[in-house]
Backbone as CSV, one residue per row, in Angstrom:
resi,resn,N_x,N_y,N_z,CA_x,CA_y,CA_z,C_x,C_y,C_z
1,UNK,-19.663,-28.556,44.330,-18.742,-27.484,44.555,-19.286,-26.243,43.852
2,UNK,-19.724,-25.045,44.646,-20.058,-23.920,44.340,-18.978,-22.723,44.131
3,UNK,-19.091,-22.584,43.087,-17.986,-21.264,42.709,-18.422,-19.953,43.336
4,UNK,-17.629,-19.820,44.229,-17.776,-17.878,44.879,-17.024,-17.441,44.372
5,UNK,-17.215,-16.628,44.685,-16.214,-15.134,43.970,-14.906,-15.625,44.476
6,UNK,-14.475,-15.995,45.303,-12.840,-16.064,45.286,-12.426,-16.984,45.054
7,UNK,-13.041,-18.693,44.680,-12.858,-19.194,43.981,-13.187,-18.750,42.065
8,UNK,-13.709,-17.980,42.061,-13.663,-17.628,40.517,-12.984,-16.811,39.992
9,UNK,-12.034,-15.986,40.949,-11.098,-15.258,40.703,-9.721,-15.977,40.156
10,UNK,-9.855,-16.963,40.402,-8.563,-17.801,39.798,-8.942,-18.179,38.487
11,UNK,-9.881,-18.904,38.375,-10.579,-19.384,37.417,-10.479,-18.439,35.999
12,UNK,-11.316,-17.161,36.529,-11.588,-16.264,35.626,-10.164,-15.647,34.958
13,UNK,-8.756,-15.485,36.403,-7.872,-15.240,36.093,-6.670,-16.517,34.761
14,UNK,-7.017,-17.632,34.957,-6.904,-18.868,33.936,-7.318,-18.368,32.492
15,UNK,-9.043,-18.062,32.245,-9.252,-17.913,31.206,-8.811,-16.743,30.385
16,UNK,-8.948,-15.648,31.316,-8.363,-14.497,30.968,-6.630,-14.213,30.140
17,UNK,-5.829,-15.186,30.669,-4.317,-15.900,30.167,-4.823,-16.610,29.345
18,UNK,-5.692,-17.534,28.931,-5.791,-18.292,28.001,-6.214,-17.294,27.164
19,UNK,-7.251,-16.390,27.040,-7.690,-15.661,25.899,-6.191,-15.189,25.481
20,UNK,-5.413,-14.136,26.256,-4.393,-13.527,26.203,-3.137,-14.293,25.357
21,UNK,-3.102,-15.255,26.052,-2.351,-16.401,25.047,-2.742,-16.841,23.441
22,UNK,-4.286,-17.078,23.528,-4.451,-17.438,21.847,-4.870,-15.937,21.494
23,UNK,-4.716,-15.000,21.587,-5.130,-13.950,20.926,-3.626,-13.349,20.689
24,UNK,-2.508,-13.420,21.322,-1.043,-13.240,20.820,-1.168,-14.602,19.765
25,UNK,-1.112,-15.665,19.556,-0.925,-16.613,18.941,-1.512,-16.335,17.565
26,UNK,-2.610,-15.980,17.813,-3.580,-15.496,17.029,-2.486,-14.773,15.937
27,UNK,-2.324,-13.368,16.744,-1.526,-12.727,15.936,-0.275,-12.897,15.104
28,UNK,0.440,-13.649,15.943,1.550,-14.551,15.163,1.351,-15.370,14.490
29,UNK,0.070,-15.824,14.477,0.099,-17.102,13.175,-0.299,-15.733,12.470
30,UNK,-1.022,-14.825,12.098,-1.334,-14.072,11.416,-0.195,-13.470,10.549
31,UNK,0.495,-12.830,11.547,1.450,-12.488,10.922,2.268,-13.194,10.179
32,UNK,2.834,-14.642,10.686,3.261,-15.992,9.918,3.105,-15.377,8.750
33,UNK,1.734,-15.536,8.382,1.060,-16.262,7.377,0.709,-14.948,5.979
34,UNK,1.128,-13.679,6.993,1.127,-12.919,5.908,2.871,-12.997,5.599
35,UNK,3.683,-13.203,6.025,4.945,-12.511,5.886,5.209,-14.031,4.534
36,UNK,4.783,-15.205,5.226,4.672,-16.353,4.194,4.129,-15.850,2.768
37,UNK,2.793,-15.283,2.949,2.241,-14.665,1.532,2.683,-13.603,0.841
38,UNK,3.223,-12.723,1.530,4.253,-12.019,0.935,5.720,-12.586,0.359
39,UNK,6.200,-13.402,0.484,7.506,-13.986,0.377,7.052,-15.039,-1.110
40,UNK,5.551,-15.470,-1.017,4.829,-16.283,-2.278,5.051,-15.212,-3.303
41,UNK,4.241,-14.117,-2.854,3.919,-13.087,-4.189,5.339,-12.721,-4.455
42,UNK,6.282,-12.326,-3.609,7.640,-11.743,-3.704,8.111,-13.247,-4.956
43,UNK,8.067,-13.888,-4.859,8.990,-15.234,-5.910,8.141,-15.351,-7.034
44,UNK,6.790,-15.206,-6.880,5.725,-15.248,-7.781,6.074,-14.031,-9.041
45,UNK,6.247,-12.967,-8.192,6.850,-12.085,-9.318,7.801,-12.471,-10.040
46,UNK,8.914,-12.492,-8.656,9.950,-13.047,-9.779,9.834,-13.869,-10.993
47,UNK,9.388,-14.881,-10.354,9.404,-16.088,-11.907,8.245,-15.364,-12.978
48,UNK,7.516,-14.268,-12.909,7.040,-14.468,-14.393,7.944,-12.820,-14.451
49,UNK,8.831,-12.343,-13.886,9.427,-11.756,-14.584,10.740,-12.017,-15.161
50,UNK,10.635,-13.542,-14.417,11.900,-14.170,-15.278,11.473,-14.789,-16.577
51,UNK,10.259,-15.229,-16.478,9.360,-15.693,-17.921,9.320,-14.896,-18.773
52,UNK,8.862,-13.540,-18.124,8.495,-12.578,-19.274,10.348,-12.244,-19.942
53,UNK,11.399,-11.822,-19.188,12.706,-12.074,-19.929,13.121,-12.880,-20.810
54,UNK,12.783,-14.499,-20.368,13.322,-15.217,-21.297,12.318,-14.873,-22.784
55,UNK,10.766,-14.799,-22.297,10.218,-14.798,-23.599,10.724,-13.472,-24.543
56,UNK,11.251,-12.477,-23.979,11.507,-11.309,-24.551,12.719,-11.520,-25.515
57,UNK,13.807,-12.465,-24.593,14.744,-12.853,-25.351,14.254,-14.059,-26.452
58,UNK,13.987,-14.606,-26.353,13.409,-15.401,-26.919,12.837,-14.727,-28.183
59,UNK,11.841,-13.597,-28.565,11.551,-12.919,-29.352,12.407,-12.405,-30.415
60,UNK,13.559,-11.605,-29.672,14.587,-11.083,-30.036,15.307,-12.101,-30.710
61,UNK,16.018,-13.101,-30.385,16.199,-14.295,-30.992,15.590,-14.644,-32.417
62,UNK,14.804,-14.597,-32.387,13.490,-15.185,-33.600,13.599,-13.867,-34.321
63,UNK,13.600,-12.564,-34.217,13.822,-11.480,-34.883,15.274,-11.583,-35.703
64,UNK,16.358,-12.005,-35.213,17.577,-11.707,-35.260,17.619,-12.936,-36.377
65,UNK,17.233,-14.193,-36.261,16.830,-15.426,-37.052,16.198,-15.080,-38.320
66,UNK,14.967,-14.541,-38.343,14.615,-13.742,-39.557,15.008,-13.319,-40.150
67,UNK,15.975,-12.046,-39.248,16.622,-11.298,-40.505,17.680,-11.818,-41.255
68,UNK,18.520,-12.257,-40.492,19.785,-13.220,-40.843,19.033,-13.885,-42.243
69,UNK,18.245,-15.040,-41.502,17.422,-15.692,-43.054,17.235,-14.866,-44.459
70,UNK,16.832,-13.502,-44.034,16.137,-13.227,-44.746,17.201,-11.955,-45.985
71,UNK,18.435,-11.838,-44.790,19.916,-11.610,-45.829,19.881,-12.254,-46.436
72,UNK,19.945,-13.924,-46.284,20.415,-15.052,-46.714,19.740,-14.929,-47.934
73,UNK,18.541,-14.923,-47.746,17.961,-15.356,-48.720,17.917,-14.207,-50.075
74,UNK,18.039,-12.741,-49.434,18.564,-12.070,-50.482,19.612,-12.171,-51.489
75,UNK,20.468,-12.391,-50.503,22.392,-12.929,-51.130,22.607,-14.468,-51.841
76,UNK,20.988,-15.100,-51.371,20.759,-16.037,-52.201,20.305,-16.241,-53.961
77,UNK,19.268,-15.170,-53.494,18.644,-14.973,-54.631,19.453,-14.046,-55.614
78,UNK,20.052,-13.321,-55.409,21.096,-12.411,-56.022,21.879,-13.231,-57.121
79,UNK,22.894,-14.675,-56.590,23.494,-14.900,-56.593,22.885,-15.993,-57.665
80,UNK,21.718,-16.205,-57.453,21.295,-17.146,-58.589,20.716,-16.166,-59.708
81,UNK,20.277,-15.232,-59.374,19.867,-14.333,-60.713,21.223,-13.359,-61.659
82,UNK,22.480,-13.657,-60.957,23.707,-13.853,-61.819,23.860,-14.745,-62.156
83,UNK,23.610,-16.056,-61.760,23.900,-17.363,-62.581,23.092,-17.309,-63.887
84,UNK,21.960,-16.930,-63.907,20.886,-16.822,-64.833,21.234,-16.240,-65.726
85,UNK,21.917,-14.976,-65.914,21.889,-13.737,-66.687,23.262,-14.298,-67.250
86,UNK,24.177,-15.082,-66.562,25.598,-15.543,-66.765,25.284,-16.789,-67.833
87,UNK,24.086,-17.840,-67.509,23.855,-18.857,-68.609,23.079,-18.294,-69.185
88,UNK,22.148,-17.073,-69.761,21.605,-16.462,-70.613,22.900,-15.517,-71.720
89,UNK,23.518,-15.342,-71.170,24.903,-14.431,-71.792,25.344,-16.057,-72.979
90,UNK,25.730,-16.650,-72.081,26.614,-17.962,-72.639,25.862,-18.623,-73.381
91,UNK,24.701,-18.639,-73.952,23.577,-19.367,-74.812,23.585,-18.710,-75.721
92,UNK,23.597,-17.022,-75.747,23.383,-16.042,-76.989,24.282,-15.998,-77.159
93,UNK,25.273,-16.018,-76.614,26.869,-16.329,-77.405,27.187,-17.469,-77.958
94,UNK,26.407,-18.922,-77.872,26.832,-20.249,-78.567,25.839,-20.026,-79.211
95,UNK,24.601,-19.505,-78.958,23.741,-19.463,-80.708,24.467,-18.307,-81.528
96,UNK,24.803,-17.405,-81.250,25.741,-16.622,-82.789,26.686,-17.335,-83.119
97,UNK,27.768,-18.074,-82.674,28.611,-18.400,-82.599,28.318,-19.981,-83.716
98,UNK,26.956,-20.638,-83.496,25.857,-21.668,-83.984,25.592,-20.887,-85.777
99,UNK,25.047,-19.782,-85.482,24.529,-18.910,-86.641,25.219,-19.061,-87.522
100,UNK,26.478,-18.271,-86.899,27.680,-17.859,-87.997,28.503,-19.482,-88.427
101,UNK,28.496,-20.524,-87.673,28.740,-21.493,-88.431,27.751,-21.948,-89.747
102,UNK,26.443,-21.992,-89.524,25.359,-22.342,-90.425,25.912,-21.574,-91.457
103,UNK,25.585,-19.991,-91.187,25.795,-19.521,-92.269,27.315,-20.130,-93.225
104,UNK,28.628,-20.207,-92.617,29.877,-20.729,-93.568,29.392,-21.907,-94.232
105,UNK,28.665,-22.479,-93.527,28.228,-24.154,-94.287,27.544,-23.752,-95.748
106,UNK,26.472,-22.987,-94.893,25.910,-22.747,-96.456,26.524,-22.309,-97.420
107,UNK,27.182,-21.240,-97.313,28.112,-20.634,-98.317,28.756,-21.584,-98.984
108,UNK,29.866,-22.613,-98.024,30.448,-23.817,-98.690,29.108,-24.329,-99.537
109,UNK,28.076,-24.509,-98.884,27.255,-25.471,-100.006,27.319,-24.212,-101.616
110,UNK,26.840,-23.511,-101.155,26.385,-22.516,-102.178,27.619,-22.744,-103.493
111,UNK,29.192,-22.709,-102.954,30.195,-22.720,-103.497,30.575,-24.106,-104.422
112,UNK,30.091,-24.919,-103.325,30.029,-26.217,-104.507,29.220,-26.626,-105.072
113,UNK,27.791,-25.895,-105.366,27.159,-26.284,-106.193,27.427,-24.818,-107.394
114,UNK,28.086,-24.122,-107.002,28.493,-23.328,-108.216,29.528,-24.283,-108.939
115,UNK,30.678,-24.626,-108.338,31.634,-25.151,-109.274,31.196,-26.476,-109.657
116,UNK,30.307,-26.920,-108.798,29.191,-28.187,-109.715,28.728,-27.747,-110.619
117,UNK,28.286,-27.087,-110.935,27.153,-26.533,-112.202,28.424,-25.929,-112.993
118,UNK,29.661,-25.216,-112.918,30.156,-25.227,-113.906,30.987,-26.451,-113.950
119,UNK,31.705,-26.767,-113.660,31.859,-27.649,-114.306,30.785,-28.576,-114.932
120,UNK,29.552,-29.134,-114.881,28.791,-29.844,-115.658,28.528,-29.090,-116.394
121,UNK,28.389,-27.660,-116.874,28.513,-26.939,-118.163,29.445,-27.214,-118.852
122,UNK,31.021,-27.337,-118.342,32.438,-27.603,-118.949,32.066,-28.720,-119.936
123,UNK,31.758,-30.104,-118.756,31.411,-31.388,-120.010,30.336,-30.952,-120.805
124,UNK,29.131,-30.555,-120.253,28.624,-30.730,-121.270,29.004,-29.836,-122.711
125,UNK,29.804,-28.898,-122.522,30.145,-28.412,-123.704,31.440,-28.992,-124.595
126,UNK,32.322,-29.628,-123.360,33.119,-30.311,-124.339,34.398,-29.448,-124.798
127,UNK,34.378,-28.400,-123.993,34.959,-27.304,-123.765,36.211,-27.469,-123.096
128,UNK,37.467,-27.663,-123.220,38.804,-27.817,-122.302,38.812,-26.150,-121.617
129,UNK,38.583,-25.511,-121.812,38.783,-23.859,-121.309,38.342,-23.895,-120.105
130,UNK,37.464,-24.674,-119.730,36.708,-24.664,-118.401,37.837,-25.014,-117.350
C-alpha cells in the first residue's frame, strides 16, 4: 500500500491532532506542575515562618526566664546578706553582753580575795576589830 497524497492527507491530518493534543497536554502538565510548585514554596514559607515565630518566641521566653531568675536571685541574695549582718549584730551583742559578765566575775573574784586576805590578816593578828 502506497501512500499518495490523498491518502496522506488524513494521515498527516491524525498526526498533526496528535502533535496538537500532546503539545496542549504538554502545557497543562506544565502548568500542573508549576501551580503544584508554587503551592510547595507557598507552605514551605509558611512553615519556616512559623519556625522562625515559635523560635522567636521561644527566645523571648528564655529572656523573660533569665530575668525573672535573675530578680530572684538578687532578692535572694539580699535577703541572705540581711541574715548575715542580722547574725553578725546578734554575736557582737552576746560577746559584750559575754565581756561584761567576765568582767563582774572577776571583780567578784577580786572582792573575795580582798576580804580573804583581810580577814587572814584579822587571825593572824588576833585582832577582834577586824
Amino acid at each position: 500500500m502506497l501512500l499518495t497524497p490523498k491518502s496522506l492527507s488524513p494521515q498527516l491530518a491524525k498526526v498533526q491532532e496528535v502533535c496538537r493534543n500532546s503539545e496542549s497536554m504538554s502545557k497543562e502538565l506544565e502548568e500542573r506542575l508549576i501551580q503544584k510548585y508554587e503551592a510547595y514554596e507557598e507552605n514551605r514559607n509558611n512553615q519556616l515562618q512559623s519556625v522562625v515565630k515559635r523560635l522567636q518566641d521561644h527566645a523571648k521566653h528564655i529572656e523573660e526566664v533569665c530575668k525573672a531568675s535573675e530578680t530572684m536571685s538578687k532578692t535572694s541574695e539580699e535577703k541572705i546578706i540581711q541574715k548575715m549582718e542580722n547574725a553578725l549584730k546578734n554575736r557582737e551583742e552576746h560577746f559584750k553582753a559575754l565581756q561584761e559578765r567576765l568582767k563582774d566575775h572577776e571583780r567578784k573574784i577580786e572582792e573575795v580575795r580582798k576580804n580573804k586576805m583581810t580577814m587572814s590578816n584579822c587571825s593572824m593578828e588576833g585582832s577582834v576589830s577586824c
